[in-house]
C-alpha positions as CSV (number, residue, x, y, z in Angstrom):
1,X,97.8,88.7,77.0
2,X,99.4,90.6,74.1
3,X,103.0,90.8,72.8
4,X,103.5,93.9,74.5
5,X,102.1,92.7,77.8
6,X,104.8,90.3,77.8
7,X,107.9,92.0,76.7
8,X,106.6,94.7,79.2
9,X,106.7,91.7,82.2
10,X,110.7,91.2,80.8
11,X,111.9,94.5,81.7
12,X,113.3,95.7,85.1
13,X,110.7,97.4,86.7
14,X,112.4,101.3,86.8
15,X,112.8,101.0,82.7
16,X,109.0,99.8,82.6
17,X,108.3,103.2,84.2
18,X,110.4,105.7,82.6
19,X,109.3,104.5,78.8
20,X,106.0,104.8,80.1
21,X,106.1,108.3,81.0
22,X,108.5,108.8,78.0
23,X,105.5,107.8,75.5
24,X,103.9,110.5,76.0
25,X,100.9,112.1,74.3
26,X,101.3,114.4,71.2
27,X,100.2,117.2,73.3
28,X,102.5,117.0,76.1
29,X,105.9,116.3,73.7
30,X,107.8,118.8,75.5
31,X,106.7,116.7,78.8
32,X,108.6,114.0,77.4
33,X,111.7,115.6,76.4
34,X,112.0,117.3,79.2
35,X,111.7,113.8,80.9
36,X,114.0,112.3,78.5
37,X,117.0,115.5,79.3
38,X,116.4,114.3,82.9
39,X,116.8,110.6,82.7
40,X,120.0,110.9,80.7
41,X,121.1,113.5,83.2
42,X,120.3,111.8,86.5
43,X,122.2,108.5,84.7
44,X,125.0,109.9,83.5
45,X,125.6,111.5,87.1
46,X,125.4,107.9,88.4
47,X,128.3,106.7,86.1
């Protein structure tokens, strides 16, 4: 097991996910901002 396995294993389980779809591929960038606008949305509706 690498670094990253690990530090991965540290994180809550919903932040896990959401950086994983937020490192997207070069070609879908505009996925991940798009992703990214929503996150921040949906959590600053929570607050």
């Amino acid at each position: 097991m690498g670094g990253s396995d690990r530090m991965a294993w540290s994180l809550p389980y919903e932040v896990f996910i959401s950086l994983r779809y937020l490192k997207a591929k070069r070609r879908q960038r505009s996925l991940s901002v798009i992703t990214f606008i929503s996150i921040a949305g949906v959590a600053v509706g929570v607050m």
